[in-house]
N, C-alpha and C positions, 0 to 999 in steps of 0.2 A: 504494500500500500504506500502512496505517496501523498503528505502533504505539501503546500506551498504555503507559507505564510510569511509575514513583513513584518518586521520592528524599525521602530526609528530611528536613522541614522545620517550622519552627512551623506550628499551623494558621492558616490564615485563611483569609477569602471563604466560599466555594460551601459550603452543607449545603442538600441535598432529604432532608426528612424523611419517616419510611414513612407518615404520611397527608398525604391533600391536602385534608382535613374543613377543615383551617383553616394559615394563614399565618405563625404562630411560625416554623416550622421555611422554611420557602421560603428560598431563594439570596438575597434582597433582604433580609430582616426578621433575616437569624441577626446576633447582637451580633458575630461575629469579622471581619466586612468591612471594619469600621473596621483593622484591622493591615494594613500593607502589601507584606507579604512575594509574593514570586511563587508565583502557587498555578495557572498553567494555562503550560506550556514551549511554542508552538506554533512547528510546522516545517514548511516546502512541500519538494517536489521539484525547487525552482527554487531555493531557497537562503536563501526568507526565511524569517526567526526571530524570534518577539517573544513574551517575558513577560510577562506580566497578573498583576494583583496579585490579591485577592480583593476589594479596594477598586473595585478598573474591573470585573471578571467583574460585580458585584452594582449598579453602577452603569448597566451596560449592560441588564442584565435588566431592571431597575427603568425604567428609560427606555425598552425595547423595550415592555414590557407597557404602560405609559400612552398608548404610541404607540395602542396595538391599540385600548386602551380607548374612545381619544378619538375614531378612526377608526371601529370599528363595534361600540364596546360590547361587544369581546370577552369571552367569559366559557364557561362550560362549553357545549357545542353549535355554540360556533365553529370552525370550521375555519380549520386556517392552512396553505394549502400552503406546503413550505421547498425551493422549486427551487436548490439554492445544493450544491457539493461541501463532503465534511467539509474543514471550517476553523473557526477558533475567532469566527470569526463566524455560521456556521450553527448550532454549538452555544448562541452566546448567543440567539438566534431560537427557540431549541427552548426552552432558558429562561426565556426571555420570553414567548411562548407559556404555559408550564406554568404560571406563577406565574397568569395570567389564569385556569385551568382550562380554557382551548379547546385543543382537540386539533392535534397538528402531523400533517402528509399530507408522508410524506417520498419520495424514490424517484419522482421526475418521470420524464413517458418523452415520447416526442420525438412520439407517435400521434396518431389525431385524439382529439379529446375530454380529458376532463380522466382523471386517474389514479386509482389505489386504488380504491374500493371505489365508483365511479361519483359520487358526490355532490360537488355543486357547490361550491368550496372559498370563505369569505366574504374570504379576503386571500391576496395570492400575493405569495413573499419569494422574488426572484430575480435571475440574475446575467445575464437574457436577457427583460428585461423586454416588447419587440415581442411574443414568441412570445404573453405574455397577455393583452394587453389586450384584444383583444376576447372573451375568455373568464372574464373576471372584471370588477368595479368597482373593486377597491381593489388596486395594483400596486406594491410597492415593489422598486424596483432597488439590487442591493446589489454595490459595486463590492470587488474581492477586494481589492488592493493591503491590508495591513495599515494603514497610515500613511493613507490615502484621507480625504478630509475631506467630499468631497461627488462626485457621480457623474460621472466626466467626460463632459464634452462636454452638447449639451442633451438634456434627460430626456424621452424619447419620450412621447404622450400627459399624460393627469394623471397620471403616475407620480410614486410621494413618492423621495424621499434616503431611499436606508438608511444612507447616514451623515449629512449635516443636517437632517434632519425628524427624528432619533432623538437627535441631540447636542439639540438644541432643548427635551427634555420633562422634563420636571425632575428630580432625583436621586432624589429622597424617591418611593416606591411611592404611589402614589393610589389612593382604594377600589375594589375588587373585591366582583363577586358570589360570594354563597357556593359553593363545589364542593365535590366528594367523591373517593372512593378511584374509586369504582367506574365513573367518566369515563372515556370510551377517551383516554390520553394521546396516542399513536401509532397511527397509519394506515400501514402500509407494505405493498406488493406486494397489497392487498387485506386485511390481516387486521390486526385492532383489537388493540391492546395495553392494560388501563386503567394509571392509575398504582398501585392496589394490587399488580398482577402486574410494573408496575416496581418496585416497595419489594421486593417479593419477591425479584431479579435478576432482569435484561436478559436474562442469557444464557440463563438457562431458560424464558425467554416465548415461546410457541409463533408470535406476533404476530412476531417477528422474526427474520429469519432471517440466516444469515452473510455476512459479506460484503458485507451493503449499508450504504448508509449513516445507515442507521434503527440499526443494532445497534453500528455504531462512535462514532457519538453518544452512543446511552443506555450502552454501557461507561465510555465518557470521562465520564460525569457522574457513573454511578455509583461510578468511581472516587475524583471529587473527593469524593464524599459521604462515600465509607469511610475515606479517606486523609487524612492530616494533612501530606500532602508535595505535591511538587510533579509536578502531574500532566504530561506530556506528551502533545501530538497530534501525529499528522504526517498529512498530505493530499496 
């Protein structure tokens, strides 16, 4: 189960602004990332707990995205499927993601063939890296532990580190191709979400539905967007 909830706090970090025409507004470029107040509370069911500042949330984005870029020139029409349960590193993957303008494929199913809406996804971010490799080219294994530095044990095929290939790419956002509102942001259960009908609210995008974890993501982000506090996830 997840909740989202907000306590009061300076702002800092995370702003998604209502267009994705251009980058002012993106989680990497907003001026308040520089303060480093806690602006993402993340909590497991197992007992772990860690803070993020808006300084690391935009840092991480900014280095996920350069990842994508370098890898396959992420940009609007890319796909990125996010095989990973909600955790505040799958949100930052949906982040980094967005700021590219490629679409995330969320909501993995265990079938044959690949998920959502049939189309062959160009990078797969997961916690079960085997299951894809021979279904995709580009595999990045992302180990939960919060603290995790790099994937334990050896990384199956050419699978990249979702923590050291991603600490490795530099802080500062690198160019992006131009995108727009009307880009499907979200692929979930089959039905395309763009980011204009995210600016709009999550919860009323017909693209997403309850309870998974396409709609407990885009809540949690939309939260940090509206909120000047400190947002909570739990997973």
């Amino acid at each position: 189960m997840v909740s989202i909830t907000s306590r009061p706090a300076c702002r800092s970090g995370i702003a998604v602004g209502s267009t994705y025409e251009h980058r002012s507004s993106d989680p990497v470029s907003a001026p308040p990332r520089r303060r480093r107040r806690p602006r993402l509370a993340w909590s497991s069911t197992d007992g772990e707990r860690l803070e993020l500042s808006g300084r690391v949330l935009a840092n991480w984005t900014a280095k996920i995205a350069n990842l994508l870029v370098e890898e396959v020139d992420a940009g609007p029409g890319t796909r990125v499927l996010i095989d990973v349960p909600v955790h505040w590193r799958s949100l930052v993957w949906v982040l980094g993601t967005w700021v590219t303008g490629a679409t995330a494929v969320l909501d993995a199913g265990d079938g044959e063939g690949l998920v959502g809406d049939g189309a062959d996804p160009d990078v797969v971010v997961t916690t079960r890296p085997e299951r894809w490799l021979d279904e995709c080219d580009v595999v990045t294994a992302v180990a939960l532990p919060s603290f995790a530095l790099r994937w334990p044990g050896t990384l199956p095929g050419a699978a990249l580190d979702g923590s050291a290939d991603v600490a490795a790419q530099p802080d500062a956002l690198g160019p992006l191709a131009p995108a727009s509102a009307g880009h499907p942001a979200i692929v979930s259960g089959g039905l395309s979400t763009s980011f204009a009908e995210l600016a709009a609210g999550p919860a009323s995008a017909q693209g997403l539905r309850e309870g998974t974890t396409a709609i407990e993501l885009a809540l949690a982000i939309e939260a940090l967007t509206a909120s000047s506090g400190v947002v909570g996830l739990r997973g």
